[in-house]
Residue frames relative to the residue before (quaternion, step in Angstrom):
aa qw qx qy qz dx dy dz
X 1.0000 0.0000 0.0000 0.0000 0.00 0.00 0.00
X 0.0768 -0.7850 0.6128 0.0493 3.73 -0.59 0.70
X 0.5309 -0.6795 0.5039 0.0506 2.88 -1.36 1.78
X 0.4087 -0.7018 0.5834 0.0136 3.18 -1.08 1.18
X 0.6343 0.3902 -0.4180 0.5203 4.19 0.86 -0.25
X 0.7632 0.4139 -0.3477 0.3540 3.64 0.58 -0.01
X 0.6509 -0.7148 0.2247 0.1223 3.50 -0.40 1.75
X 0.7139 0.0945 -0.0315 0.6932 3.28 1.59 -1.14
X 0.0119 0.7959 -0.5125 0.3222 3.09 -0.15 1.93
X 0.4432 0.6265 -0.6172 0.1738 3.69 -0.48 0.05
X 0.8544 -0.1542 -0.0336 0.4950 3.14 -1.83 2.00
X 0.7191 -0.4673 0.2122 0.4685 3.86 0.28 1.44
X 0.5155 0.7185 -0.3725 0.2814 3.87 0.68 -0.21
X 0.3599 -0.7099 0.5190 0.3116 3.91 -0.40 0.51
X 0.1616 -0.6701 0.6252 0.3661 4.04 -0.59 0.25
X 0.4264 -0.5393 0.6102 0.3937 3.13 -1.48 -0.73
X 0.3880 -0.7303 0.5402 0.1559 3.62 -0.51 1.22
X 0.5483 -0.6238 0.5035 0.2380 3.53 -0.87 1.55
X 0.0159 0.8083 -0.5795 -0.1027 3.38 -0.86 0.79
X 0.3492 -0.8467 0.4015 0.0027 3.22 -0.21 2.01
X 0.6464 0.3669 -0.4354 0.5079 3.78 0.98 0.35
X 0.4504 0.5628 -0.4869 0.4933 3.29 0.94 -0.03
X 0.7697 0.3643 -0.3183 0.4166 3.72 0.16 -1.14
X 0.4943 0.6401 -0.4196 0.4122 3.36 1.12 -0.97
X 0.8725 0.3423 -0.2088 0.2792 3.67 0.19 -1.07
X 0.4762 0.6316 -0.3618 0.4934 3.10 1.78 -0.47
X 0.6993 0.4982 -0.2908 0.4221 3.80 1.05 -0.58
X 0.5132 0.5292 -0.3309 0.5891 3.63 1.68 -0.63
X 0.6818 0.3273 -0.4323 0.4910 3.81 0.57 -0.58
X 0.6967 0.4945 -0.3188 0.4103 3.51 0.37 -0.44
X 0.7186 0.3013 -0.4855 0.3965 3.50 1.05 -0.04
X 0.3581 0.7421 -0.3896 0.4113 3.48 1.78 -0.34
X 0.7437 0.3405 -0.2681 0.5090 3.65 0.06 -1.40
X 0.6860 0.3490 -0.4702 0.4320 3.88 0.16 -0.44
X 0.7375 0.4498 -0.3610 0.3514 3.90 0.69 -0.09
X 0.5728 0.5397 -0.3614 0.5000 2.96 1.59 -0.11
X 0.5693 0.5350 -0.3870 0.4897 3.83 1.54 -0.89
X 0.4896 0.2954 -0.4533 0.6838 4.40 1.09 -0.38
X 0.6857 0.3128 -0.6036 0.2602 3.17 -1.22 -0.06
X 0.6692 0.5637 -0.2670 0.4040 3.76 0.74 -0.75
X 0.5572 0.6286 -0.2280 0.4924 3.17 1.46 -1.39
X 0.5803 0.6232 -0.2176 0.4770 3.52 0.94 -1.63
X 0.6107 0.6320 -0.2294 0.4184 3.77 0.78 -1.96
X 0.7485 0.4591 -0.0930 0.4694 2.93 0.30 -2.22
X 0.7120 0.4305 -0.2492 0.4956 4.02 0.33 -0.74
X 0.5905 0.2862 -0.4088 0.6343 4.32 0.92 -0.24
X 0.4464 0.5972 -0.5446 0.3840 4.02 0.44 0.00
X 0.8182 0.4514 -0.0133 0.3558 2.86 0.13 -1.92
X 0.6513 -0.0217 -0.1379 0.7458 3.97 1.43 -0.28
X 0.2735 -0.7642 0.5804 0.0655 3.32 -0.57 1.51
X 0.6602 0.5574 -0.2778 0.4198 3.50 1.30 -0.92
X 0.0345 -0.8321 0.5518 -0.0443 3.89 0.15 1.27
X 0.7496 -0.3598 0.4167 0.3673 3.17 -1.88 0.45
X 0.8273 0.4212 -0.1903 0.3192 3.49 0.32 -0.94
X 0.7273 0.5735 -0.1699 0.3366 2.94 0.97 -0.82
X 0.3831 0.6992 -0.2594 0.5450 3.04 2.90 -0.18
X 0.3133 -0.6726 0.5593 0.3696 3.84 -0.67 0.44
X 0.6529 -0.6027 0.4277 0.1659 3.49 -1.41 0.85
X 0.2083 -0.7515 0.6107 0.1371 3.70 -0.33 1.18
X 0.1739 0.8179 -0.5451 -0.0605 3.20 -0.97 0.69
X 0.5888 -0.7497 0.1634 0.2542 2.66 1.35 1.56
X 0.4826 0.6349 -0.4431 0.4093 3.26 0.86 1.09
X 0.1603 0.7887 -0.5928 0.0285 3.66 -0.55 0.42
């Protein structure tokens, strides 16, 4: 006989009930660590060509 007061039911079986803050946060760490791997990437890449756009004086083609 399968009960009807119990929410996650199917053919007399218990489900397991989705536990949505769990996933929730596993997806904040996962968007954290991939912004923290570009920030590093970012680091690691002004290392490697110290000479930047900006740091060039602006032609504005007057003389």
């Amino acid at each position: 006989m399968v009960r009807t007061d119990q929410p996650f039911t199917q053919h007399g079986v218990n489900l397991a009930k989705p536990n949505y803050q769990y996933e929730k946060r596993q997806r904040e760490l996962a968007k954290k660590k991939k912004k923290e791997e570009k920030k590093q990437n970012l680091l690691e890449k002004k290392e490697l060509n110290p000479e930047s756009e900006t740091d060039q004086p602006l032609d504005t083609g007057t003389d």
